[in-house]
ROBAKOL-384969 format. One line per 5 residues: number of its first residue (from 0); their letters; for each residue x, y, z of N, C-alpha, C. Coordinates in steps of 0.2 Angstrom, whole numbers, plus 2048, in hexadecimal, padded with zeros to 3 digits. Example, Ala and Ser with C-alpha at 12.3 -4.5 7.8 and 13.67 -1.06 7.14 Angstrom:
BEGIN
0) AS) 842,7E4,827,83E,7EA,827,842,7F0,827 | 840,7F5,823,844,7FB,824,840,800,827
end
This chain:
BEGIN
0) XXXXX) 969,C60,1AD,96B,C5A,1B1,96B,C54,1AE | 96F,C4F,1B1,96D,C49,1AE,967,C45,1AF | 966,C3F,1AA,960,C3B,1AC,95E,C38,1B1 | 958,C38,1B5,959,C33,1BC,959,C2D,1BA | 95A,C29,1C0,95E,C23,1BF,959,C1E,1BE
5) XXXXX) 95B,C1C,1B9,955,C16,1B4,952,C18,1B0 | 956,C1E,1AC,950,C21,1A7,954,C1F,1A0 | 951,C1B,199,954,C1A,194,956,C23,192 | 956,C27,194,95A,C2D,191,962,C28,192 | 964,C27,195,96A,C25,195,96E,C22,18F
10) XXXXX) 967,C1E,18B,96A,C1B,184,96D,C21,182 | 96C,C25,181,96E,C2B,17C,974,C2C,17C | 979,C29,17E,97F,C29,17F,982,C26,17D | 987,C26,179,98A,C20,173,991,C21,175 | 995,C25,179,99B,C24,179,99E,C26,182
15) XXXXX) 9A2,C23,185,9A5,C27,18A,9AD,C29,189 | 9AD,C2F,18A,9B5,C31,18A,9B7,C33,192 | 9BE,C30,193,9C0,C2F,198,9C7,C32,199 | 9CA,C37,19C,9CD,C39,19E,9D2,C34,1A2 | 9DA,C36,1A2,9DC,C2F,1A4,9DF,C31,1A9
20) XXXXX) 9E6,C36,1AC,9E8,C35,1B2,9E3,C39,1B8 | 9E2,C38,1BC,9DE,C3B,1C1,9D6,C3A,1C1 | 9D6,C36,1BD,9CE,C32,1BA,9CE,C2B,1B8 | 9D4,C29,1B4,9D1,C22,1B2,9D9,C1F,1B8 | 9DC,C22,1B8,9E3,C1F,1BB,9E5,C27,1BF
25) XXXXX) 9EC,C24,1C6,9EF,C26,1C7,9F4,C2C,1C5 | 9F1,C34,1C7,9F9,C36,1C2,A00,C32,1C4 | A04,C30,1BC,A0A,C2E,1BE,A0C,C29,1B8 | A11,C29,1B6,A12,C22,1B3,A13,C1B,1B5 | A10,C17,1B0,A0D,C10,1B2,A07,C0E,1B6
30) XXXXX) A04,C12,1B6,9FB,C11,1BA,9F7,C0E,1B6 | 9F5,C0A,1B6,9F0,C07,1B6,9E7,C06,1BA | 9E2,C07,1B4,9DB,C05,1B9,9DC,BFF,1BE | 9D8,C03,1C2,9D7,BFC,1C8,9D2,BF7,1C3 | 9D3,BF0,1C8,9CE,BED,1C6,9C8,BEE,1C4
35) XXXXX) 9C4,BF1,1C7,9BC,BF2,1C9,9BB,BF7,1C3 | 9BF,BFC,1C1,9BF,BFF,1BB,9C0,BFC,1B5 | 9C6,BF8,1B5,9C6,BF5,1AF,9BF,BEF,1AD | 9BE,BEC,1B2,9B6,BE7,1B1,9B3,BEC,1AE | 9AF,BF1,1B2,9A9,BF4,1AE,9AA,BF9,1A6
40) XXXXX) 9B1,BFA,1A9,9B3,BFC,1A0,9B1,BF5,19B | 9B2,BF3,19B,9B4,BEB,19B,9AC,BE9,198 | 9A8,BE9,19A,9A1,BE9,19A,99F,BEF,197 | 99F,BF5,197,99E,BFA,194,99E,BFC,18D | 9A4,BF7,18C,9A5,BF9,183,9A1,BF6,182
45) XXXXX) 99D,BF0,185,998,BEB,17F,991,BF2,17E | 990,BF8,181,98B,BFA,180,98C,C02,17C | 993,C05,17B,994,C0B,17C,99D,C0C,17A | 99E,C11,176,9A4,C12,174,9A8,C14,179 | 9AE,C12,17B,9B4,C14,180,9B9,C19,17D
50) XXXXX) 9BB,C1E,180,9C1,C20,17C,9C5,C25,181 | 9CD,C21,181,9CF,C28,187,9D2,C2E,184 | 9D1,C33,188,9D3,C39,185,9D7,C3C,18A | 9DF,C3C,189,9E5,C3D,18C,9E8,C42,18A | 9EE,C43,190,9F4,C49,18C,9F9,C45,18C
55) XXXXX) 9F8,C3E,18D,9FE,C3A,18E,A01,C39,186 | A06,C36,184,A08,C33,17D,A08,C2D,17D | A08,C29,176,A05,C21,174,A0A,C1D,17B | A0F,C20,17A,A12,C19,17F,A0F,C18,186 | A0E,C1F,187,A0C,C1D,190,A04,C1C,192
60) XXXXX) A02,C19,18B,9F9,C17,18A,9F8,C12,188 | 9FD,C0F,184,9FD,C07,182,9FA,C03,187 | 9FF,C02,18D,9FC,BFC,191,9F3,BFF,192 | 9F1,C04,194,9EB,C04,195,9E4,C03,191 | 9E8,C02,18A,9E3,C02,182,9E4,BFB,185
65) XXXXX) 9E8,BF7,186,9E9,BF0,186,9E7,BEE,18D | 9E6,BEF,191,9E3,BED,198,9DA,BEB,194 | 9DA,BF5,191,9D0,BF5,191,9CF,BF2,18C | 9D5,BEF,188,9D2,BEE,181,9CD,BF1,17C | 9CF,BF9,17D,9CE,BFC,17A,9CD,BFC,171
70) XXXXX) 9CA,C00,16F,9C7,BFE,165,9C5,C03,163 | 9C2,C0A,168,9BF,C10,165,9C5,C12,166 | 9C7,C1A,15F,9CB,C1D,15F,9CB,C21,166 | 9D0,C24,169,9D3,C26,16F,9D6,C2D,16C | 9D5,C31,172,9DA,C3A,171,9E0,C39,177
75) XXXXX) 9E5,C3A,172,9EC,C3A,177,9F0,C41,175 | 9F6,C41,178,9F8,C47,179,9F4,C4F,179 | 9F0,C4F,17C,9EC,C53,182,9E8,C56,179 | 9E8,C51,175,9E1,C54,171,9E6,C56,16C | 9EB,C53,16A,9EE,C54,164,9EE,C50,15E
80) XXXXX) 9ED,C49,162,9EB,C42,15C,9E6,C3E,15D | 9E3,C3B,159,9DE,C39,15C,9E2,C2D,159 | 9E2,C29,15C,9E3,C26,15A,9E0,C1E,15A | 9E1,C19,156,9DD,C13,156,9E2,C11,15D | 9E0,C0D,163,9E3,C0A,167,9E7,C03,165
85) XXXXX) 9E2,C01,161,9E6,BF8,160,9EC,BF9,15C | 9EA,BFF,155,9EF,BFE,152,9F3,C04,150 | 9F3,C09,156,9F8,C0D,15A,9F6,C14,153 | 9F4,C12,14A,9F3,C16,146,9F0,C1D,148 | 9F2,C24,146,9F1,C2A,146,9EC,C2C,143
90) XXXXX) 9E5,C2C,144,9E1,C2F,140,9DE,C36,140 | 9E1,C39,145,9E0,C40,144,9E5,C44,148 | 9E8,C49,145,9ED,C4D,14B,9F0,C53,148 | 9EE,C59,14D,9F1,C5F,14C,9F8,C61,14F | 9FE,C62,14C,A05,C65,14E,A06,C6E,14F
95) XXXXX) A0B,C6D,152,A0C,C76,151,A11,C77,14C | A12,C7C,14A,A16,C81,147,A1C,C7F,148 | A20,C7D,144,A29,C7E,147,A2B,C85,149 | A2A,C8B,147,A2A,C8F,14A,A28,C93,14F | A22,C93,152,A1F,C91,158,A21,C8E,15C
100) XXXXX) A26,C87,15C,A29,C85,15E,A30,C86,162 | A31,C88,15C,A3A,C8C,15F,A37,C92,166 | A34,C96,163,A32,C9A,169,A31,C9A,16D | A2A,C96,16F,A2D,C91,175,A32,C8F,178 | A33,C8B,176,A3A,C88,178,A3E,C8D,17A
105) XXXXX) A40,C92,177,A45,C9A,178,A40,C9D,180 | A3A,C9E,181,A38,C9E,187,A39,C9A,18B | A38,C93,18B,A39,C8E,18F,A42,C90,192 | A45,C92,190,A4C,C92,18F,A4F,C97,193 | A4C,C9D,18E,A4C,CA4,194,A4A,CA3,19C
110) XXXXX) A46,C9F,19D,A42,CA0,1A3,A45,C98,1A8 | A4A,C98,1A4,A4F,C8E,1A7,A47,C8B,1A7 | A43,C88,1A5,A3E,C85,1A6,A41,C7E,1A3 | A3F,C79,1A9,A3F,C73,1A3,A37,C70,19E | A3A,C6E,199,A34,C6D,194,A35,C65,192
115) XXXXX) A30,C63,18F,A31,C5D,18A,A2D,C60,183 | A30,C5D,17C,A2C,C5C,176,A2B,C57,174 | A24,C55,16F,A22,C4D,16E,A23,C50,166 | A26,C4D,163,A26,C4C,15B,A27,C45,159 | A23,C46,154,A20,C3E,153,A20,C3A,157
120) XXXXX) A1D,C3C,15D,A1A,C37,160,A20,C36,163 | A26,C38,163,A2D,C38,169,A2B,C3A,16E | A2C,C3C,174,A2E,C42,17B,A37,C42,17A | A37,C49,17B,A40,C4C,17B,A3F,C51,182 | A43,C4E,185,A44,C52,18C,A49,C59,18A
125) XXXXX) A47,C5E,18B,A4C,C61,18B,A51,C63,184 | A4D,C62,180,A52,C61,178,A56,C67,178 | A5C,C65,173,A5F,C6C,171,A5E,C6D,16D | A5D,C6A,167,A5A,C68,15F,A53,C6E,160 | A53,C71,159,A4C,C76,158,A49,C72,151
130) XXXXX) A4C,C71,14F,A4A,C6B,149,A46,C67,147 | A3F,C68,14B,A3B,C61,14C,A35,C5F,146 | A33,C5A,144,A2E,C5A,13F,A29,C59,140 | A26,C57,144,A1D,C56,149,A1D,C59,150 | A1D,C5D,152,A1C,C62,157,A14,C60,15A
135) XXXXX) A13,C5A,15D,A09,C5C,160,A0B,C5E,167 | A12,C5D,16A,A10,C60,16F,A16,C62,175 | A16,C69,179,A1A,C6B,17B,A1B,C6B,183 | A1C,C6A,186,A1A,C69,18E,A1F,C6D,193 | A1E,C73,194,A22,C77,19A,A20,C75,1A1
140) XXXXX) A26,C70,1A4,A25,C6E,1A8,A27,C6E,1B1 | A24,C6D,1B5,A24,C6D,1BF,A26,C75,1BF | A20,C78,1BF,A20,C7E,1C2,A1C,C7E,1C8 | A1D,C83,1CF,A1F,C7F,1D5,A17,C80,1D5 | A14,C87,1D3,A0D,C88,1D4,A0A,C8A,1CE
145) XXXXX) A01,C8A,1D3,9FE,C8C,1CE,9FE,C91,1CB | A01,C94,1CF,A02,C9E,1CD,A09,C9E,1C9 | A0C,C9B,1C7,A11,C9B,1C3,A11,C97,1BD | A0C,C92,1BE,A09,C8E,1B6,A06,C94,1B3 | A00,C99,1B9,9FC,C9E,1B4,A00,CA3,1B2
150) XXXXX) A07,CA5,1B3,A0C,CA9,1B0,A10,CA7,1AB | A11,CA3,1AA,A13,CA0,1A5,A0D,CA0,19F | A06,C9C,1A0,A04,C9D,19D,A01,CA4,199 | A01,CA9,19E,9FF,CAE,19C,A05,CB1,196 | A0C,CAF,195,A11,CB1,194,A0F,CAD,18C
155) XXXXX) A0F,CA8,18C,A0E,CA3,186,A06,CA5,180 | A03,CAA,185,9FC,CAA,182,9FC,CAF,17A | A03,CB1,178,A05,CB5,175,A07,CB1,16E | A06,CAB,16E,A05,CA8,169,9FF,CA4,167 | 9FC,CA8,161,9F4,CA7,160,9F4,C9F,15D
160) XXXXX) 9F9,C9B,15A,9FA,C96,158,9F9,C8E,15B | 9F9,C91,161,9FA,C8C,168,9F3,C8D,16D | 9F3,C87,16F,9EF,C86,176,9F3,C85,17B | 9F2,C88,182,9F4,C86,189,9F1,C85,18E | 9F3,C80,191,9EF,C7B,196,9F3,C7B,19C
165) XXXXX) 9F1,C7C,19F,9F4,C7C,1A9,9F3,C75,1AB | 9F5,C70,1AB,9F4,C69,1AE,9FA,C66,1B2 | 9F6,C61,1B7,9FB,C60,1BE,A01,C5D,1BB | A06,C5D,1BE,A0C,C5A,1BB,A0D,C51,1BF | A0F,C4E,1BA,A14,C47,1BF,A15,C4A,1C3
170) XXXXX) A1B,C4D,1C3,A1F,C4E,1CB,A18,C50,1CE | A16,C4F,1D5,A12,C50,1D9,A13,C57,1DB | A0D,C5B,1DA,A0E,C63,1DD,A0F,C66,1DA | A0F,C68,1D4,A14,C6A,1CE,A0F,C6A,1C8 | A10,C6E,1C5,A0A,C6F,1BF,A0F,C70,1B6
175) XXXXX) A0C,C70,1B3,A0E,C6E,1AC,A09,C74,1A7 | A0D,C79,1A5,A0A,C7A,19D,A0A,C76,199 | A03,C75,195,A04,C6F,191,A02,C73,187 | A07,C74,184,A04,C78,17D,A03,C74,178 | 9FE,C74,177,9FC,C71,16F,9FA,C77,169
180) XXXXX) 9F8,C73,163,9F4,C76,15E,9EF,C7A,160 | 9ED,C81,15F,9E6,C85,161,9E2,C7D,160 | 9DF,C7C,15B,9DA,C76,159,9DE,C71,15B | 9E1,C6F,15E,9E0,C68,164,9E2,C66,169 | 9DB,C6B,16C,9D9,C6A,173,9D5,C65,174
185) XXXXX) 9D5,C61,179,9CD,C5D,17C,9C8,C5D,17B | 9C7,C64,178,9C1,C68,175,9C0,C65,16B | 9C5,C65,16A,9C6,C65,162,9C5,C5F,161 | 9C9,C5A,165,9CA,C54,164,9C4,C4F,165 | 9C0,C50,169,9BB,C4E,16C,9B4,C4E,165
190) XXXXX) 9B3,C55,164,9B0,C56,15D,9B4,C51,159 | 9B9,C50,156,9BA,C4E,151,9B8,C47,151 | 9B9,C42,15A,9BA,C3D,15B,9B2,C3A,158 | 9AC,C40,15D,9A8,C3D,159,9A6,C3F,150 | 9A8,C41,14D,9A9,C40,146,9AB,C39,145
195) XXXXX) 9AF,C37,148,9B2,C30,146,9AF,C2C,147 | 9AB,C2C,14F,9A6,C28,150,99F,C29,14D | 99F,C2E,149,997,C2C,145,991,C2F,149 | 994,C33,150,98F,C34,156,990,C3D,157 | 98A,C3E,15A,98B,C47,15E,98E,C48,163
200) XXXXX) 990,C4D,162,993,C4F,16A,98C,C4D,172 | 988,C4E,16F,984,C4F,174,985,C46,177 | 985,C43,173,985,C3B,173,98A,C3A,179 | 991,C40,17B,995,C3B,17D,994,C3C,186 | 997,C38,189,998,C38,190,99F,C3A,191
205) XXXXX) 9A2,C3F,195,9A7,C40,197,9AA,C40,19F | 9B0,C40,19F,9AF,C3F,1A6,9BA,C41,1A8 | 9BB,C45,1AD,9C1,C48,1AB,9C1,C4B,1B5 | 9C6,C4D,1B4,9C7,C50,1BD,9CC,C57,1BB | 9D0,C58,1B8,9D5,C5E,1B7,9D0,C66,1B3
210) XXXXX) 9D5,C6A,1B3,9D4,C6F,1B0,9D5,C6F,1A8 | 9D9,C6A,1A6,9D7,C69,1A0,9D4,C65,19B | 9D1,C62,1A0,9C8,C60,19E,9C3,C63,19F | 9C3,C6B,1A0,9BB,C6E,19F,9BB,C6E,196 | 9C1,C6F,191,9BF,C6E,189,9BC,C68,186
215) XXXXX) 9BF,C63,18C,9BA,C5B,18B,9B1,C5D,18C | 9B2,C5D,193,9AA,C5E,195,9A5,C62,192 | 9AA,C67,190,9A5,C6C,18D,9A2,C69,186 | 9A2,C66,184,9A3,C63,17D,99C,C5C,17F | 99E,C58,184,99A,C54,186,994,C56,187
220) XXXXX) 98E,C50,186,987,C50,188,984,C4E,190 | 98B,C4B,191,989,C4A,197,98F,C4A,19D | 991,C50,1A1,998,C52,1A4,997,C4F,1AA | 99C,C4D,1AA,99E,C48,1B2,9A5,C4A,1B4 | 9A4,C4C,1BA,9AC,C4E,1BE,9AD,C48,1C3
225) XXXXX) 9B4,C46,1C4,9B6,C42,1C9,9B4,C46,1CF | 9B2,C41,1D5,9B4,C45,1DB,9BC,C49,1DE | 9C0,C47,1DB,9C6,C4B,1DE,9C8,C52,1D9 | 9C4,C52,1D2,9C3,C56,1CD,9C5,C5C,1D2 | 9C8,C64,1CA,9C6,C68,1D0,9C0,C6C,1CE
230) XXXXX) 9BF,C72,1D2,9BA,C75,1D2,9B7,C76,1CE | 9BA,C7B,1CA,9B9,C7B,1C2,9B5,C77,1BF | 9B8,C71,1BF,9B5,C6C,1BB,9AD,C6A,1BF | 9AE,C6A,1C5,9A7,C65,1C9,9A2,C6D,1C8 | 9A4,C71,1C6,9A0,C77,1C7,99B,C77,1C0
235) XXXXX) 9A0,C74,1BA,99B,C73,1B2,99A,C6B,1B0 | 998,C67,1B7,997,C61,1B5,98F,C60,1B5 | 98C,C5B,1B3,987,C58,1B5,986,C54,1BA | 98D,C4F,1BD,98B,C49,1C3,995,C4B,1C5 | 993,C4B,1CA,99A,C48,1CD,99B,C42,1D0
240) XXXXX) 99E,C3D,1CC,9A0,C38,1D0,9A5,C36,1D5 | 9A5,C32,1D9,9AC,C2F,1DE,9B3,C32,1DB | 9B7,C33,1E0,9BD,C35,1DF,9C0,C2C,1D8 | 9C6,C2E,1D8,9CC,C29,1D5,9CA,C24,1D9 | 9CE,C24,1DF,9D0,C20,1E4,9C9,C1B,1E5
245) XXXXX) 9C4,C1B,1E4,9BB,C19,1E5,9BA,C18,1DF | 9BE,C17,1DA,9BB,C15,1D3,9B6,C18,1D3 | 9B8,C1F,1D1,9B2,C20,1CC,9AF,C21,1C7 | 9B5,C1F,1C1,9B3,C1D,1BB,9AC,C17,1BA | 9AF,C12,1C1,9AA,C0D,1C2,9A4,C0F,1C3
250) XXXXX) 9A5,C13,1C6,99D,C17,1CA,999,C18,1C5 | 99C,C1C,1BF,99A,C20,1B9,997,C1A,1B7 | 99B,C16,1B3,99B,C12,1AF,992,C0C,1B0 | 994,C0B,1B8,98B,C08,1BC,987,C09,1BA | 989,C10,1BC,981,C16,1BC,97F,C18,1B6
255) XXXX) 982,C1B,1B2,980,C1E,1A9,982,C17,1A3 | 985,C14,1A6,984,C10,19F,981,C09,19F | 986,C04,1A5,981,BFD,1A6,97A,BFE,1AC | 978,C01,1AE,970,C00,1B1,96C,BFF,1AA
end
């Protein structure tokens, strides 16, 4: 369990990583922290490394590197890059196969599904082009259930190269296969992040609400689930905090790092 409240076990914690739609912002593009979040992030760098760890890509992270004024390197695209926020640079990232790729893409096809691919850091809705040269990531996307993401998913599991990840879609109600490199998931990228920071896993705070943030938590020293998290996740946490809507990044941020 975690520390009780007022005990310098807390120093032991050198980084928090933060999960961002459904935890640090609304699912959705153009969300932003509330205010009461962004203050105590705001405060919190002075004592403790910040770092988001998203499935989103650089562009629809910017304004929020710049809101928190972010400085420690950040994981985007669901654990395939890890990158400096100020100056947008690549310092670590796994891609798939172009081969890999095409076949995907041939099931995405078969099955009329609509998809996106990010290469170099692009999104292509729907491409026709197989030609691609940085592949980190595939997104089969608005499937109407969860028992239809897990069919798919079980469909894709036949590629030993790939990781697959079931996560809520923008469209509301609607879910998203999300495939990356085997090695970078949440789980990889999290290790490598603290390699970068100079810190242990054990060191870091994590805090996330989806299913594909149990590879985060699992990695962390000290597991935190949103209140609207789901079960899964609040079932391998050590604290659950306030939903979204009640700021609970703020909540986190009160209690484990500024008391």
């Amino acid at each position: 369990m975690y520390p009780k409240s007022g005990s310098n076990a807390y120093m032991k914690y050198k980084a928090l990583l933060l999960d961002v739609d459904g935890t640090l912002v609304p699912i959705g593009p153009h969300t932003i922290p509330s205010k009461k979040v962004v203050d105590a992030l705001i405060e919190a760098k002075t004592k403790i490394a910040i770092s988001l760890v998203s499935g989103r890509p650089l562009r629809w992270l910017s304004e929020t590197f710049e809101v928190l004024g972010l400085t420690d390197p950040c994981i985007i695209n669901g654990g395939t890059q890890i990158v400096n926020p100020k100056t947008h640079q690549i310092l670590w990232e796994r891609i798939i196969e172009n081969e890999t790729v095409k076949k995907v893409l041939q099931i995405a096809d078969e099955h009329n599904l609509s998809f996106q691919v990010t290469d170099e850091g692009i999104e292509y809705q729907n491409p026709q082009q197989n030609n691609f040269k940085r592949v980190t990531v595939i997104q089969l996307q608005y499937m109407a259930t969860k028992e239809e993401a897990e069919k798919y998913a079980e469909l894709l599991a036949v590629f030993p190269d790939v990781a697959v990840h079931k996560i809520f879609s923008w469209k509301l109600g609607s879910y998203d296969l999300y495939l990356t490199h085997r090695d970078a998931t949440k789980q990889h990228a999290t290790q490598e992040l603290a390699r970068l920071l100079g810190i242990n896993t054990s060191e870091i705070i994590g805090v996330g609400d989806g299913e594909n943030d149990i590879p985060l938590l699992r990695e962390c020293g000290l597991k935190i689930a949103m209140g609207n998290a789901v079960e899964e996740l609040k079932k391998m946490a050590d604290y659950t905090a306030s939903p979204l809507e009640k700021d609970g990044v703020a909540e986190v941020v009160e209690k484990f790092i500024l008391q």
